[in-house]
C-alpha positions as CSV (number, residue, x, y, z in Angstrom):
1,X,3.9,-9.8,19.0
2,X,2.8,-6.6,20.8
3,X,-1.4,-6.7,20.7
4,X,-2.7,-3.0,19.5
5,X,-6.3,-1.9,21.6
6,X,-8.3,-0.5,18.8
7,X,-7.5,2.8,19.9
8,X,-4.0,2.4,19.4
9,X,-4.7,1.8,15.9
10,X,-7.0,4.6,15.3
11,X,-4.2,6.4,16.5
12,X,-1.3,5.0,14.3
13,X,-3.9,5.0,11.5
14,X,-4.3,8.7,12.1
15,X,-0.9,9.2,11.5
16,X,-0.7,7.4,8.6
17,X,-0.3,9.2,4.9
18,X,-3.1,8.6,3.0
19,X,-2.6,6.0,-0.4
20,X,-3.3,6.9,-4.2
21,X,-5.9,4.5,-5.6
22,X,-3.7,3.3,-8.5
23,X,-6.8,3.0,-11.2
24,X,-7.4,7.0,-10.8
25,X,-4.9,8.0,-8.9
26,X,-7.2,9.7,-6.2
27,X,-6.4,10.2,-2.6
28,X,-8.2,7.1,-0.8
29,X,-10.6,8.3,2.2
30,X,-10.5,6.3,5.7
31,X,-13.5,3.8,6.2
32,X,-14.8,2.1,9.3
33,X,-15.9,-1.5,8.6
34,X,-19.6,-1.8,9.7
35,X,-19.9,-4.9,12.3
36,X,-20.5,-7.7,9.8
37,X,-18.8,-10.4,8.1
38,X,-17.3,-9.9,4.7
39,X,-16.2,-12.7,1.5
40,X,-15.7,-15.5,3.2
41,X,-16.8,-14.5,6.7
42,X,-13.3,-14.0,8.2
43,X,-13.7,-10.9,9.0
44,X,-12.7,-7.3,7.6
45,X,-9.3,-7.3,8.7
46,X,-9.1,-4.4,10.0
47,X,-11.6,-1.6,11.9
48,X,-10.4,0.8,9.3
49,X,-9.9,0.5,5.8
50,X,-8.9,3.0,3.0
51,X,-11.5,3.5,0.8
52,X,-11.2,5.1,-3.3
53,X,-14.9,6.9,-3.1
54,X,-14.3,8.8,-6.5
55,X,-17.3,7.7,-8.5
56,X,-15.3,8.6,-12.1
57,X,-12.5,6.1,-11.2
58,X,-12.1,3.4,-14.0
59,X,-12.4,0.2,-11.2
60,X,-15.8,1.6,-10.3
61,X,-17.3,2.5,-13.6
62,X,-16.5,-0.2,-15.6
63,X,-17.4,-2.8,-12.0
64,X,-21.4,-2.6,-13.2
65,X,-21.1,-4.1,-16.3
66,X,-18.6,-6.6,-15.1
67,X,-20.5,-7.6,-12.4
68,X,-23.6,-8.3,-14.3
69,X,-22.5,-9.9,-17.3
70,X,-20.5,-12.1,-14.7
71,X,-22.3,-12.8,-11.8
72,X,-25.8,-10.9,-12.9
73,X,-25.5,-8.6,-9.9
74,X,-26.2,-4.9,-10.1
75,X,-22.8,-4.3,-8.2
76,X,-19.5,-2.2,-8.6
77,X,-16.1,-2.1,-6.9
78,X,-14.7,0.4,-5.7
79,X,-10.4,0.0,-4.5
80,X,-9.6,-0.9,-0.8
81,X,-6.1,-1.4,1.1
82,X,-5.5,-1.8,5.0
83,X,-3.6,0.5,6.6
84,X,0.4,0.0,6.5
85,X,-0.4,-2.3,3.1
86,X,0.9,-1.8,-0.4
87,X,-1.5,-3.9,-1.8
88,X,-4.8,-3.3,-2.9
89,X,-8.2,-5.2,-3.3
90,X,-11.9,-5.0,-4.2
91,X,-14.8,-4.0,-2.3
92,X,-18.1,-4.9,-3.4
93,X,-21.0,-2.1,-3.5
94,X,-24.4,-2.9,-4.5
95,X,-25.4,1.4,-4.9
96,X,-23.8,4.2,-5.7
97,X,-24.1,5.3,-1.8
98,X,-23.2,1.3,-0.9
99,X,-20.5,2.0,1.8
100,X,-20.7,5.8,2.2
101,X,-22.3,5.1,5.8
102,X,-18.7,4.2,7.0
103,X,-17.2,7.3,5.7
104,X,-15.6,9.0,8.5
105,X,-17.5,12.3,9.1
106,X,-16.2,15.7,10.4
107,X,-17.0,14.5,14.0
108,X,-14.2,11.9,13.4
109,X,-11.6,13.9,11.7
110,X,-12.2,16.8,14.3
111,X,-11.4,13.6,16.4
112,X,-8.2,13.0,14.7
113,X,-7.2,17.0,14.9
114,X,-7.7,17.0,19.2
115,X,-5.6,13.9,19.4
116,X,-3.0,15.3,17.4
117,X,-2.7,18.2,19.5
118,X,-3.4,16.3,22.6
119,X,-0.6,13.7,21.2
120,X,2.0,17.2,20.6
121,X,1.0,18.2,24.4
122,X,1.5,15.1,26.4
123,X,4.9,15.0,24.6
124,X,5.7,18.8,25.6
125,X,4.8,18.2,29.0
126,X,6.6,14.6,29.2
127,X,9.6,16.8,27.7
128,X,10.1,19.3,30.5
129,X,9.4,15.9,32.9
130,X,12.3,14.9,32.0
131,X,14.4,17.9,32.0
132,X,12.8,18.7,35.5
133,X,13.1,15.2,36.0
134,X,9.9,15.3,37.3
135,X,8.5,11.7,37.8
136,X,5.3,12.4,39.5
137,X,4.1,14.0,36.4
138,X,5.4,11.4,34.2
139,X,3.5,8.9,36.8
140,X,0.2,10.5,36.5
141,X,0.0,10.9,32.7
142,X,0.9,7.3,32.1
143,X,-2.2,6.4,34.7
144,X,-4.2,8.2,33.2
145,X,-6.9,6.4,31.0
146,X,-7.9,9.2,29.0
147,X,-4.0,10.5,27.3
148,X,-3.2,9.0,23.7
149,X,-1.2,5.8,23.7
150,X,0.9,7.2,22.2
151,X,2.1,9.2,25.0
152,X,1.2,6.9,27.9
153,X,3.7,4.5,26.5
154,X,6.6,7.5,25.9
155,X,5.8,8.1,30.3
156,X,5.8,4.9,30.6
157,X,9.3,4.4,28.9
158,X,10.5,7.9,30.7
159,X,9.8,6.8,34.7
160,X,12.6,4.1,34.2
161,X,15.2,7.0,33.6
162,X,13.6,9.5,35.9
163,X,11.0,7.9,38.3
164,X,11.5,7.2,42.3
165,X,11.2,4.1,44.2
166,X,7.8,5.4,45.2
167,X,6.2,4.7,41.9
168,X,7.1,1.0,41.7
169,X,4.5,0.5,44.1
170,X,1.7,2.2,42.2
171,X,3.3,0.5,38.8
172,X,2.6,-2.9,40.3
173,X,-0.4,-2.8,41.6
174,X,-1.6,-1.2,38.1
175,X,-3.0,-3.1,35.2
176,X,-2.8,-1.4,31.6
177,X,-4.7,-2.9,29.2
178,X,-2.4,-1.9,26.3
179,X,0.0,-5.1,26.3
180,X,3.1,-2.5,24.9
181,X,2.5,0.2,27.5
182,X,2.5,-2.9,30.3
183,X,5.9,-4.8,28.8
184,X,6.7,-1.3,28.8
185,X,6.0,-0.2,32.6
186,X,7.4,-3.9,33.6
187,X,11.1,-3.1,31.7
188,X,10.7,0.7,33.2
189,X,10.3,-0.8,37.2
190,X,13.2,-3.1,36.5
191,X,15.5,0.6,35.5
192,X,14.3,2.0,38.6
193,X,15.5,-0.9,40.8
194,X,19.0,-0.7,39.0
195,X,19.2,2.8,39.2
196,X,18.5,3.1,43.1
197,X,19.8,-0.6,43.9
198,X,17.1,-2.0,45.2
199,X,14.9,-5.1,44.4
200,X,11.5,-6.5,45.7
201,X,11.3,-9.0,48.7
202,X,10.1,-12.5,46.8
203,X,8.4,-12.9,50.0
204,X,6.6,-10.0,51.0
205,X,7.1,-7.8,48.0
206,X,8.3,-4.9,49.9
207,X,11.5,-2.8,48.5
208,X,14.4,-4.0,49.6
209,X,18.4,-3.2,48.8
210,X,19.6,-5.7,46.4
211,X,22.5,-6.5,48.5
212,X,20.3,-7.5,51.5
213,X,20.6,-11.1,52.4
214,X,17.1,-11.1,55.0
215,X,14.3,-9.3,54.3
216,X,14.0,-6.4,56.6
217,X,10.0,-5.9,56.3
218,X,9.2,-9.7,56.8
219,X,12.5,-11.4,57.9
220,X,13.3,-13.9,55.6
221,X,16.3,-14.9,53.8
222,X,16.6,-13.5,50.4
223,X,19.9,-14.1,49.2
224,X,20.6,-14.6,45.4
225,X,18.2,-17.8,43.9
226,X,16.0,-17.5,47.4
227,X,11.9,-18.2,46.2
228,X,9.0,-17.7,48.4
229,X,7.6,-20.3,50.0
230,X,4.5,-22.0,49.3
């Protein structure tokens, strides 16, 4: 399975429709897990949650007398689900503000509005990259660190259809930390060897045709099932 950088997430969380909480039927609000243990100290689950904050909801105002005349607690619950879940849970809260430090703020969701629109302009620009096919665009948007996942993997998925033998190089030698975008970028350098009929010297790594039986960079034989040496 794929691994998802937390950013990836945020961004595929972003996307997400907000749940219901069924016990008051009030839109949930996204929550960031603070940095400690929870239950049985395996973790959260997730970095983001979705939290029902509605102090009138039925879970919540009925969870303090539960929780005293069963575990002698002044504590509540309010509803929690992960993200991409259909089931829901408890979340303990020892105040009425218990929690409310996580809330993501107007700093976050102006976060979430400039990577939507940088998310709809990366894939304008990737558009006309294609049309134009235009690699060296495509090539420097998927190296570059700061565009949303979400549109580095669609460049990196777009230079096997439209990039040059020149970018193979650059490919190569690059190391994404997004285990996707990489498997990606690995599947896109194999398209552009099929497309131009080339192939990479198992010796020396430079491009050669796929046809060649020697190596014209470093000599050596590279016929069909030839290795490198030791």
């Amino acid at each position: 399975m794929a691994i998802e950088t937390k950013d990836e997430f945020y961004e595929r969380v972003m996307s997400m429709e907000k749940p219901v909480c069924p016990h008051c039927r009030t839109e949930m609000t996204l929550w960031e897990t603070p940095p400690i243990n929870f239950g049985d100290g395996l973790g959260w689950g997730s970095p983001w949650l979705f939290v029902c904050f509605n102090d009138e909801c039925e879970l919540y105002k009925t969870g303090w007398d539960a929780m005293e005349k069963n575990y002698g607690q002044s504590a509540s619950y309010r509803c929690m689900c992960c993200p991409g879940e259909s089931e829901f849970g408890c979340m303990p809260v020892f105040s009425p503000s218990g929690g409310k430090g996580q809330l993501i703020d107007d700093a976050d969701l102006m976060r979430e509005e400039t990577l939507k629109e940088n998310i709809k302009k990366g894939f304008s620009v990737l558009a006309d990259c294609y049309v134009q096919k235009d690699g060296v665009t495509a090539l420097n948007i998927l190296m570059n660190p700061a565009e949303p996942a979400r549109v580095r993997l669609k460049a990196a998925e777009m230079i096997g259809d439209i990039g040059e033998i020149e970018a193979v190089d650059p490919l190569r030698s690059h190391s994404f930390p997004s285990e996707p975008i990489q498997l990606q970028v690995t599947a896109s350098i194999e398209r552009i060897h099929e497309r131009h009929g080339t192939r990479e010297c198992p010796h020396c790594a430079e491009i050669i045709r796929r046809a060649a039986e020697s190596c014209a960079h470093c000599g050596q034989p590279v016929a069909d099932g030839s290795q490198a040496s030791g």
